[in-house]
N, C-alpha and C positions, 0 to 999 in steps of 0.2 A: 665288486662282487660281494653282496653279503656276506657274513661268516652265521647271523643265526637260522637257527631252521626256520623253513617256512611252516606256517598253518598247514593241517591237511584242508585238503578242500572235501566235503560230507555234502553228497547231491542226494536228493529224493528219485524214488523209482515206485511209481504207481504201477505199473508196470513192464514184464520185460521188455518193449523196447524201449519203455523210458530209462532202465535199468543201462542197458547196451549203448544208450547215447549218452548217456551218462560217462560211465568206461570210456567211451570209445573220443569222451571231448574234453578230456583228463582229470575227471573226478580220480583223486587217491581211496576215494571210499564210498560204495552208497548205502542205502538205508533202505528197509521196503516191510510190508507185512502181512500179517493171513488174510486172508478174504473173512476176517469175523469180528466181532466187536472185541478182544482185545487188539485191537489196531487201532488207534486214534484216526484211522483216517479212511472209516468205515464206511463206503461210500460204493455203489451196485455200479457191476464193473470194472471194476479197480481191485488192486493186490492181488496175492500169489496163492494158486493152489499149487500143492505136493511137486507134481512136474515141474512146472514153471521157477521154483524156487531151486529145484535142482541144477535145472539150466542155467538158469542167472548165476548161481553161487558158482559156478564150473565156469560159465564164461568172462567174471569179476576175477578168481582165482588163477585163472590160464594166462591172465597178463597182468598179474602181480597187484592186484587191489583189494583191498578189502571188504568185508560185508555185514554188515549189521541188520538184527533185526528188532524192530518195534513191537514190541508187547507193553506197550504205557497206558493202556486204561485199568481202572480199578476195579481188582475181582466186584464180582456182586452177591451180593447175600444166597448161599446155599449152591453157586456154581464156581465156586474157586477154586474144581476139581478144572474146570475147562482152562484155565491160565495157566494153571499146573504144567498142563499137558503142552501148552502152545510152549512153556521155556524146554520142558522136556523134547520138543520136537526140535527147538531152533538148535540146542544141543547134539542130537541126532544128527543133521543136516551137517555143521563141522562149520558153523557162523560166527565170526572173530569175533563179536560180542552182540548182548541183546540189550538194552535201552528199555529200563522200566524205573515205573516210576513211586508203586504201590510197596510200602515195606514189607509188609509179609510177603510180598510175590518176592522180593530182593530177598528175605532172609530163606525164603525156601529154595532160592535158585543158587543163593550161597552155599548150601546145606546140600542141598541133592545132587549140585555139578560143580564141585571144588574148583574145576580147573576153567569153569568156562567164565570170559570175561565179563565184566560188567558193567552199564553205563546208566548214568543217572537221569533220567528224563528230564527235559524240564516242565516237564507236566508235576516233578517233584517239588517243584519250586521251592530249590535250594538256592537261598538269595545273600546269603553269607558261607565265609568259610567255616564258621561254629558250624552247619548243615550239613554242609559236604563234609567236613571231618566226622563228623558220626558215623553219615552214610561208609564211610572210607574205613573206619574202624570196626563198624558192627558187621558190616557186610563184604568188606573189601572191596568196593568199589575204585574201577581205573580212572573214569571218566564220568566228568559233569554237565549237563549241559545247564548254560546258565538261563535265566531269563532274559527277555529282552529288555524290563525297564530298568537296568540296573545301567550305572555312569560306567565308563570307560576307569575312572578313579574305583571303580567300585568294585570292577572287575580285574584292575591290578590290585587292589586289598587282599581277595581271596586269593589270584594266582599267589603272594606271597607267601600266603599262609598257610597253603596245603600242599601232598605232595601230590594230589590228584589233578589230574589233563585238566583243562577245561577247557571248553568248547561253547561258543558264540555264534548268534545266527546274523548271517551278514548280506542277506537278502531273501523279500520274498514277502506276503499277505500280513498284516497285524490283525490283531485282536481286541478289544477295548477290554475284555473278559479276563481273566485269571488263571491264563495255563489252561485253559480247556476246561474251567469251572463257570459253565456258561449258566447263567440265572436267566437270563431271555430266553434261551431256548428249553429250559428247564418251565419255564413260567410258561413258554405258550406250546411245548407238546408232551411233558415227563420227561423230555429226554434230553443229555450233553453232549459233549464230546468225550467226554473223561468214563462217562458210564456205556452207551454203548457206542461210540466211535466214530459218529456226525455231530457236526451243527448242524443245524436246522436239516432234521434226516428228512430224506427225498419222498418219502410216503406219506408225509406231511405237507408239503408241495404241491401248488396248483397253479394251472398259467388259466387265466383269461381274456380270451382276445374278444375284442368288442371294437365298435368301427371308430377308428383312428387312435387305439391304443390298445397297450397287453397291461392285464394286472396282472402281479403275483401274488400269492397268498399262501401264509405259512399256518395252516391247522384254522384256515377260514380268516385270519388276521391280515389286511392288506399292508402289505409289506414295501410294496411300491407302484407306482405307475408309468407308464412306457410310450413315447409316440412311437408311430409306426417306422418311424427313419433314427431312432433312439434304440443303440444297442440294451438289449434287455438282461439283468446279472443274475446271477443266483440268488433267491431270495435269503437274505440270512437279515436278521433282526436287527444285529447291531449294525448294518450298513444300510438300510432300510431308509425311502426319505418318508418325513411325516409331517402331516401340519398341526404346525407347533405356532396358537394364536393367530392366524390369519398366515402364516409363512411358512412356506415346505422349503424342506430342504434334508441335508444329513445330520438327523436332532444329537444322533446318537454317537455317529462315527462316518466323517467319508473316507471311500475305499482309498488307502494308501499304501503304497508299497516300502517296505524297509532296504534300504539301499546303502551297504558302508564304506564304498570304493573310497568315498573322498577321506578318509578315517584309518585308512587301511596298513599304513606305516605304522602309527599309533596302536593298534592292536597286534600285529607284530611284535613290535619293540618291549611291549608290556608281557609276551612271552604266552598268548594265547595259541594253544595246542590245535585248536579245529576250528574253522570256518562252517559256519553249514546253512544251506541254502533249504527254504521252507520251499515244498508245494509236490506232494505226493498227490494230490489230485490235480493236478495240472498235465497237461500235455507231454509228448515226447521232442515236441517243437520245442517248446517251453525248456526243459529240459537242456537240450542241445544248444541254444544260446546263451542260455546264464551260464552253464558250466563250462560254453569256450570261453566267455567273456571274462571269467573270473579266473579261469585259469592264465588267462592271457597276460592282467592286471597283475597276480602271483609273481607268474613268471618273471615281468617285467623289474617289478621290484625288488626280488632276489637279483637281476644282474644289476639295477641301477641304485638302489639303497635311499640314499638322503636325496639323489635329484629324483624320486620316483613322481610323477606328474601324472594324474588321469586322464585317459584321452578321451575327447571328445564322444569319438566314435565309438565308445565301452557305453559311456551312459545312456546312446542315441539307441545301440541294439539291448540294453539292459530294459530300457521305455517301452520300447515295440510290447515289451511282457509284461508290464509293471501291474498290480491291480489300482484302477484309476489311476488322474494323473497328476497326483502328487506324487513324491517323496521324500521319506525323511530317514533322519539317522538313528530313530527312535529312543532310549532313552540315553544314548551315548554323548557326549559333549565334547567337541574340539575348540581353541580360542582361534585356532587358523580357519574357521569354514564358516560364513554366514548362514550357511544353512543349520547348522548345528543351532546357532542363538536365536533362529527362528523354530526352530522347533520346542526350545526351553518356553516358549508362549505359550505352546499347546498341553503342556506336560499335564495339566487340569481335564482331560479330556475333551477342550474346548476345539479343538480341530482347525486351527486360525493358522492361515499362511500367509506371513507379510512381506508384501515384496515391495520391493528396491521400489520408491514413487518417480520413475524418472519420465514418467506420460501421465495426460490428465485421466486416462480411464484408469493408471494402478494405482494413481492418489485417490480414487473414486472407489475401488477394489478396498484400500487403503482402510477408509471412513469406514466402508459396507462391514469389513471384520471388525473394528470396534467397534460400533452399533451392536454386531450381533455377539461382541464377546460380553459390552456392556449389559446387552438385554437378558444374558442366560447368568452371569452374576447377580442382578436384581433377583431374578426367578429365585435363584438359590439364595440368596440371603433372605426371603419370602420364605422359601422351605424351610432355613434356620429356624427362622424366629418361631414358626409352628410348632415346628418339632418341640421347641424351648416350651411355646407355651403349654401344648399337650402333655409333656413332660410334669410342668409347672401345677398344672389340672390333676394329674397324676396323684404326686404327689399331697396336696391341702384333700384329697378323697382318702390317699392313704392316714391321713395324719387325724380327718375325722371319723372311718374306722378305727383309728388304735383308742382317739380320746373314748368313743363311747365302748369298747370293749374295754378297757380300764374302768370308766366309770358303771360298769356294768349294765348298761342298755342292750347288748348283744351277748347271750351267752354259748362258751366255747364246751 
């Protein structure tokens, strides 16, 4: 029997019956938020009005779990009155803590509700302990939620060093982006995730079907194309395929799921507070098996400790859900898991899965990722040397302004 505590496990709730499958498939905690853009996960249809949040919080509370609410996007210029109000309200309601990630929304929920708890988004992107102790000191923050490209070494550095939770996301969609500091989506509609609370918002979205395939399109940018017997995704930019020199494919990012079962000891043992599972816009289905399956793994490992083994059948129901079909450990590293040392390949954003060559088509698989990891390193040392040179241009333009304003050819 273990003797340390376990991680709580932190499940998403889009809504309330994602909330109740949540509870009900032993999340110790879940997460959910207004129906408005301070919700990161601002999306028509999804999250809680007034009712709804009452009941949820009443039915998480009646069997002993907890309830957090997401306020983690960043006021916006001349409505900071409306964020105000969202901590002011999650306060009202009687919610174990709220999750933001904006400092002045932190130092005004510190300030105006002493006693209500506080959690650090990782939309904060607090990537050292020096961050979290400020947050910890200036605002009295309980809880951090870390990023995910941080090392497994990276995130026992901080737990050592603060006395604040910390909390790790251990399944569920990536991002190639920056905590919801999306520049694609920003580049092709004004809009983030961090400002008003989608990627790629759905009013921006268009399907067109035409005979033998569906486009999508984000703000008229064709974001992908579909055969008719080819499940069709949501368009989002950074998973988008595009042809890049005569070859389509995912330029940018293919969809992978984060997955850290195989890991799971190791983040334990290193004294991480919360586990928590991405995907507030996802199903109640969805929902209901990662949160039995991770509770199952938990469980296990608390009775079984150092023989704790993953089973097959966790990873086979964790797949059914996964986005696309990779997985990785994202930026965590183990020296026991091959999959971990293939993922240190990709760290570049290059998206290269190398598998084990023991058939002539994965030695073929093999070649096809070095070719393609080779061809996008040329590209990029091609953009170097530009850069360099424009830089270079730059510069001998700045150098013969200053010569003829010194010698007096231009006057200032």
């Amino acid at each position: 029997m273990l003797q340390q505590k376990l991680p709580e496990l932190v499940c998403p709730a889009g809504s309330l019956p994602a909330l109740k499958a949540a509870v009900d498939n032993g999340a110790d905690t879940v997460y959910f938020g207004y129906k408005n853009d301070t919700n990161a996960r601002n999306f028509a249809g999804l999250n809680f009005d007034q009712k709804a949040m009452v009941e949820g919080i009443q039915y998480a509370h009646s069997r002993g779990k907890h309830v957090l609410m997401a306020i983690n996007t960043f006021p916006q210029p001349g409505r900071e009155a409306d964020w105000h109000r969202a901590v002011d309200g999650a306060a009202d309601l009687g919610v174990d803590a709220v999750i933001l990630a904006d400092v002045g929304l932190l130092d005004y929920a510190s300030k105006r509700h002493p006693n209500l708890r506080l959690h650090l988004s990782v939309q904060g992107s607090a990537t050292s302990y020096e961050a979290v102790n400020f947050a910890h000191r200036e605002f009295g923050v309980r809880r951090a939620v870390l990023p995910r490209v941080l090392t497994l070494a990276q995130v026992e550095l901080v737990i050592k060093n603060t006395p604040v939770e910390i909390e790790v996301f251990g399944f569920g969609s990536l991002c190639v982006m920056n905590e919801g500091r999306c520049w694609l989506s920003s580049y092709a509609t004004g809009e983030s995730p961090n400002t008003v609370g989608a990627c790629s918002p759905a009013k921006y979205v268009k399907w067109d079907k035409a005979p033998g395939r569906m486009d999508t399109r984000l703000n008229g940018i064709l974001i992908d194309r579909y055969k008719d017997d080819e499940p069709a995704g949501y368009p989002t930019l950074c998973k988008g395929r595009f042809d890049v020199n005569g070859e389509t494919y995912y330029a940018l990012e293919e969809p992978t799921s984060l997955n850290v079962l195989e890991i799971l000891p190791e983040i334990v043992k290193i004294g991480v507070s919360a586990i928590k599972v991405e995907g507030r816009q996802r199903s109640p289905a969805y929902v209901t098996q990662v949160t039995r399956t991770l509770r199952a793994a938990l469980d296990e490992f608390g009775r079984t400790g150092d023989q704790f083994k993953v089973k097959p059948a966790w990873q086979t129901e964790l797949g059914k859900v996964s986005e696309g079909v990779q997985a990785t450990l994202g930026g965590n590293t183990s020296k026991d898991t091959k999959q971990a040392a293939n993922e240190q390949v990709g760290k570049g954003n290059l998206d290269l899965q190398i598998p084990e060559p023991d058939t002539g088509d994965e030695i073929q698989t093999l070649g096809e990722s070095f070719n393609r990891m080779t061809r996008q390193l040329k590209q990029q040392r091609i953009e170097l040397v530009e850069s360099y040179r424009a830089a270079d241009d730059q510069r001998r333009l700045f150098d013969s302004v200053l010569s003829s304003v010194t010698s007096g050819v231009i006057g200032l």
